[in-house]
C-alpha atoms as a printed R data frame, in Angstrom:
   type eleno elety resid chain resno       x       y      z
1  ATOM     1    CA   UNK     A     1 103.083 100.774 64.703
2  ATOM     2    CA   UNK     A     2 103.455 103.955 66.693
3  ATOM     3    CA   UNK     A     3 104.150 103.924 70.640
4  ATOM     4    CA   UNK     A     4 102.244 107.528 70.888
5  ATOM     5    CA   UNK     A     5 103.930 109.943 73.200
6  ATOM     6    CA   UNK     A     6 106.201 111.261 70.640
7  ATOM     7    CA   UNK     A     7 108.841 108.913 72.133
8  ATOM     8    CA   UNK     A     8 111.711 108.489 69.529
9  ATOM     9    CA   UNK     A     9 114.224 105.622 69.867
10 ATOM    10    CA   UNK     A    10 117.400 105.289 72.017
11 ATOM    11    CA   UNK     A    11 119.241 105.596 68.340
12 ATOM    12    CA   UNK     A    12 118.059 108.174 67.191
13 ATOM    13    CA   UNK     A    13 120.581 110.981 67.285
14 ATOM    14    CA   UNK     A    14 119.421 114.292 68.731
15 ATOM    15    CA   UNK     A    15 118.550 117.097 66.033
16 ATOM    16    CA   UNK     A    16 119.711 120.369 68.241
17 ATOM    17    CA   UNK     A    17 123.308 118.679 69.449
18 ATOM    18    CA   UNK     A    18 124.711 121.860 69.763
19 ATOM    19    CA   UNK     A    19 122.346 124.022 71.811
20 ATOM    20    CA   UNK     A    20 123.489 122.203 75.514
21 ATOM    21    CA   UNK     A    21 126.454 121.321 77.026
22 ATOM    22    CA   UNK     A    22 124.656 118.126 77.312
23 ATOM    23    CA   UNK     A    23 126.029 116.932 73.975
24 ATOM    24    CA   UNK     A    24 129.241 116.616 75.183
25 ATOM    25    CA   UNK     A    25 130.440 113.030 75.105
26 ATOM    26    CA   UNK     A    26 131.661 110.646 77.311
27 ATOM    27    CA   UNK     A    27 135.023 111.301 77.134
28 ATOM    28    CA   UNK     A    28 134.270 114.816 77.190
29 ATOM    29    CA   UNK     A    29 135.055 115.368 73.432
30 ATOM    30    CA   UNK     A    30 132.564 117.028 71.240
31 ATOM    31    CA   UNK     A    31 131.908 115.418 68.330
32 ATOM    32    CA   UNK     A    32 130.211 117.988 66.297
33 ATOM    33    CA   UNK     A    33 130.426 121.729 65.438
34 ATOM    34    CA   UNK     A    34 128.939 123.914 68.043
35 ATOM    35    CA   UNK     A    35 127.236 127.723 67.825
36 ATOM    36    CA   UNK     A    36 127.728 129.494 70.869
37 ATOM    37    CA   UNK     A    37 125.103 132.326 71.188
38 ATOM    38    CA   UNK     A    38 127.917 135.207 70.131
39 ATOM    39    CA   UNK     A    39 129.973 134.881 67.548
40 ATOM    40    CA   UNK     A    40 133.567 136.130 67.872
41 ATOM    41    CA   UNK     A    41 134.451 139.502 67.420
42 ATOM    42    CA   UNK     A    42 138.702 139.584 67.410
43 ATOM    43    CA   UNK     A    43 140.833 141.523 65.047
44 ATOM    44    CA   UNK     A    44 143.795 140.210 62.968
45 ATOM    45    CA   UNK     A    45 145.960 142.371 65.733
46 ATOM    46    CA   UNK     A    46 143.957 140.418 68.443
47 ATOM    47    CA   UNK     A    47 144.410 136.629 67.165
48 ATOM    48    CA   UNK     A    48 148.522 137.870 67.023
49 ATOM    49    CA   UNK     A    49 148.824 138.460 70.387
50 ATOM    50    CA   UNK     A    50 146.262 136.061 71.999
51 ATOM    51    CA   UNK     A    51 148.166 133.587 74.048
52 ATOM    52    CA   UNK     A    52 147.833 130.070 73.339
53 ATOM    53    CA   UNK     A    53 145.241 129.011 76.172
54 ATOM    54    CA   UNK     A    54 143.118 131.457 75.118
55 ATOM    55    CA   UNK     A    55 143.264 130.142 71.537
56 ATOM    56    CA   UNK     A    56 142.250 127.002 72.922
57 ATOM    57    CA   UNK     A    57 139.345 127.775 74.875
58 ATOM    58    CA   UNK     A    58 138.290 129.582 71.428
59 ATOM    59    CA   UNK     A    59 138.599 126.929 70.029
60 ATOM    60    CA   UNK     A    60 136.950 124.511 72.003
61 ATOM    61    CA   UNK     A    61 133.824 126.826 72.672
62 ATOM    62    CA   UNK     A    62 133.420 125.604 69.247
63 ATOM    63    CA   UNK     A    63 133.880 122.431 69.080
64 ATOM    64    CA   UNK     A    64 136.971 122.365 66.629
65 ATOM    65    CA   UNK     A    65 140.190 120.372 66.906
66 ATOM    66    CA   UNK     A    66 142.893 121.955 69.384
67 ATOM    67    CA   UNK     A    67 145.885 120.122 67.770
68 ATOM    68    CA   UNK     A    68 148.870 121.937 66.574
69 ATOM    69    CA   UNK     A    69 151.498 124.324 68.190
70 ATOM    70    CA   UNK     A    70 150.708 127.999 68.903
71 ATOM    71    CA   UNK     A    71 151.147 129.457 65.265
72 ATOM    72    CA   UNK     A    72 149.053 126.667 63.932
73 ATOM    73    CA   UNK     A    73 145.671 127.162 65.935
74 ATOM    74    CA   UNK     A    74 146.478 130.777 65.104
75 ATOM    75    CA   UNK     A    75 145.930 130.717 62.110
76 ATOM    76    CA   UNK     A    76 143.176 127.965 61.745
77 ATOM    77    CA   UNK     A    77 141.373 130.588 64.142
78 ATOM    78    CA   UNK     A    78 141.713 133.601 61.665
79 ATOM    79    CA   UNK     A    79 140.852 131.164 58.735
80 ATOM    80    CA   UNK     A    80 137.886 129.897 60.629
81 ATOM    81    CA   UNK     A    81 136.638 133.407 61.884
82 ATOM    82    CA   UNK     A    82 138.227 136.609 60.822
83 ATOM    83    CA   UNK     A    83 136.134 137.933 56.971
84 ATOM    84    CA   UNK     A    84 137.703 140.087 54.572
85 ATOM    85    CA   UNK     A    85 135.742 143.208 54.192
């Protein structure tokens, strides 16, 4: 039986999760990849020097895991967006 209204049900997850900050969950964790609009433009030379924090907000402007020391989220930041030309 439809309710008309194009009213979905409190269960059923959103399909755009990450176009708002409304996503974010309680706890403040996201729990899905997110696209900001630009995509990040660093060199090798830049993710070397970048100081931890900044990895971190990186990071978490796309939703991926912040755990590990400085070297770690390093280089899970060049893996995850740095291409070989």
């Amino acid at each position: 039986m439809s309710t008309g209204g194009g009213m979905k049900p409190a269960t059923t997850p959103s399909l755009n999760k990450g176009s708002s900050s409304a996503n974010v969950g309680q706890q403040g964790k996201n729990q899905y990849f997110q696209m900001p609009l630009h995509y990040p433009r660093y060199t090798k030379a830049d993710y070397m020097n970048m100081p931890e924090w900044k990895l971190d907000c990186l990071l978490k402007e796309y939703g991926l895991p912040l755990i590990g020391d400085v070297e770690q989220k390093r280089e899970f930041a060049m893996g995850s967006f740095l291409w070989s030309r």
